[in-house]
N, C-alpha and C positions, 0 to 999 in steps of 0.2 A: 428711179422710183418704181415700187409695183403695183400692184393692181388696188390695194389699199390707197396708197396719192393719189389714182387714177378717179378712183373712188369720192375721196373729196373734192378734188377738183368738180369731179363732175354734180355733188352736192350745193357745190360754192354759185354755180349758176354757169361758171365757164362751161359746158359742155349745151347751155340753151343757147349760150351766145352763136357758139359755132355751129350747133344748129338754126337758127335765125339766118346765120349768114350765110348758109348753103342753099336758104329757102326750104328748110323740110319743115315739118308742124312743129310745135312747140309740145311740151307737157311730156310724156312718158315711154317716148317713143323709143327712146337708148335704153330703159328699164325694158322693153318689152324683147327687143332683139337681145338686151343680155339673156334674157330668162328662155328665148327661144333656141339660146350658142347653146345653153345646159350649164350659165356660169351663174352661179350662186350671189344673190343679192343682201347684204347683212342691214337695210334699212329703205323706208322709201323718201323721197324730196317731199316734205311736206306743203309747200307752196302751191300747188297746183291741184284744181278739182278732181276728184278719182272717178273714171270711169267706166264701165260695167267688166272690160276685160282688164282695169288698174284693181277693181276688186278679186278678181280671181286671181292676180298676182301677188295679190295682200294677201291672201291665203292662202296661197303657196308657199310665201314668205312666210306667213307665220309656221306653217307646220313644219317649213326647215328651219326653222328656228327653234321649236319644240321640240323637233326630233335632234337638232343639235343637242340643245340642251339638256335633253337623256340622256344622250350617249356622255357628254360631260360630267353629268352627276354618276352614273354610273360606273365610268371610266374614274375618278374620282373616288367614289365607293368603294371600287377593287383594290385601289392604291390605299386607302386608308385601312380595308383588310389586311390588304399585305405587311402595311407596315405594322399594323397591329399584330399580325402573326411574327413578324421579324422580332416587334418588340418582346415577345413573350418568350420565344425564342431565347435572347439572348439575355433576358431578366432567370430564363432557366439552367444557360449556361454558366451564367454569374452564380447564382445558388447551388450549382452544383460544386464550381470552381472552390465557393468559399466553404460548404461544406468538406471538401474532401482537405483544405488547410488546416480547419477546424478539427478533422479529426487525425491531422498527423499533429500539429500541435500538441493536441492531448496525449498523443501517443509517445512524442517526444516527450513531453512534462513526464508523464507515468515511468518512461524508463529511467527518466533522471533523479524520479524519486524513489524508484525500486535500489535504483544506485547509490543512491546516499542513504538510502534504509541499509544497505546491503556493508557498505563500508560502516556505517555507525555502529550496527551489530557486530561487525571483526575488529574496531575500536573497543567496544565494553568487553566482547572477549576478549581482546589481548590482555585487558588492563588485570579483567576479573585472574584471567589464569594466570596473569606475571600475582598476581596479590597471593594466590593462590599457593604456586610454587613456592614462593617465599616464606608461607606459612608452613607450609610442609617441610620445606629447607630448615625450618626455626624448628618443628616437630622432629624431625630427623637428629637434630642437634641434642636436644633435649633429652630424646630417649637414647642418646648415646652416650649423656652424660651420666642420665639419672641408672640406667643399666650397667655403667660403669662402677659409679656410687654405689648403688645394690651389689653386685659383685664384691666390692671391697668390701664393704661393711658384711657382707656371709663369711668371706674370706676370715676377717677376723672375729668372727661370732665362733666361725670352725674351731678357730686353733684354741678357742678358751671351752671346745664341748665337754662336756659330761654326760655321766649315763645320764643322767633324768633329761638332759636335752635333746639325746638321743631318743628316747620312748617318747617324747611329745611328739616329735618328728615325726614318729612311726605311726605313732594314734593319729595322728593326724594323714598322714597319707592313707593309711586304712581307711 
C-alpha cells in the first residue's frame, strides 16, 4: 500500500487508536508532524474540534489545494490547446490531402475527355474524308466518262464538218 491507504487508514480512526495506545494526545497531532515532514495532506479527519494551529493547517491545506488545482486547470488548459492545435492541424492536412485528389481527379477527367474529343474528331474525319474520296472517286469516273462521250461525239461531229461549221467554229473562237 502507499501513502494514499496510509491515508485512509489513518482517516478510518486506525491511526487515533495507535496513538491512544502509545499514550500520546489524541486529535491532530499525526496531521501536524505530516505537515511539519513537508508531505502534503489532500483532506482533514473531520471528527475532531480544530485548533488554533488545526486552523492554520486548514489554510495551508486549502491554498495547496488551490494552488493544485491551478496548476491542474491550467495543465489541462494547455492539453486542450494542444489538442485543439493538433486538431486543426490535421483537419488542414486532410483539406489539403483532399484537395490536391480533387484536382488530379479533374485533371484526370479533363485528359480523358480531351481524348475522347480528340478520337471522336479523327473518327468524323476518317468517315467525312473516306465519304469524300469516294465522291471524288465517283467525280473522277464521271468526268472520264462524260470527257470520253464529248471526245467521241466531236470526233464524229468532225468527220460530218463543212464549211459553214467551220466559220461557226472560227466566229466563235474569235
Amino acid at each position: 500500500m502507499g501513502e494514499a491507504g496510509r491515508l485512509q487508514r489513518e482517516d478510518s480512526g486506525w491511526a487515533r487508536e495507535k496513538e491512544e495506545e502509545r499514550g500520546e494526545e489524541t486529535g491532530h497531532s499525526w496531521l501536524r508532524a505530516r505537515v511539519k515532514a513537508g508531505i502534503k495532506i489532500p483532506f482533514l479527519p473531520l471528527s475532531a474540534p480544530l485548533l488554533p494551529q488545526d486552523k492554520e493547517i486548514e489554510a495551508a491545506i486549502k491554498i495547496q489545494a488551490w494552488w493544485r488545482g491551478l496548476l491542474v486547470r491550467r495543465t489541462l488548459l494547455h492539453a486542450a490547446l494542444r489538442a485543439w492545435i493538433i486538431q486543426c492541424w490535421w483537419r488542414a492536412v486532410l483539406a489539403r490531402a483532399l484537395e490536391k485528389r480533387r484536382r488530379t481527379m479533374l485533371l484526370l477527367y479533363s485528359r480523358q475527355e480531351g481524348a475522347v474529343v480528340k478520337l471522336q474528331a479523327r473518327a468524323r474525319m476518317w468517315r467525312i474524308r473516306r465519304c469524300f474520296c469516294r465522291a471524288r472517286a465517283a467525280a473522277c469516273i464521271i468526268q472520264a466518262y462524260w470527257r470520253w462521250y464529248a471526245s467521241r461525239n466531236r470526233k464524229l461531229e468532225n468527220n460530218h464538218t463543212t464549211a459553214e461549221h467551220l466559220e461557226i467554229d472560227i466566229k466563235i473562237l474569235v
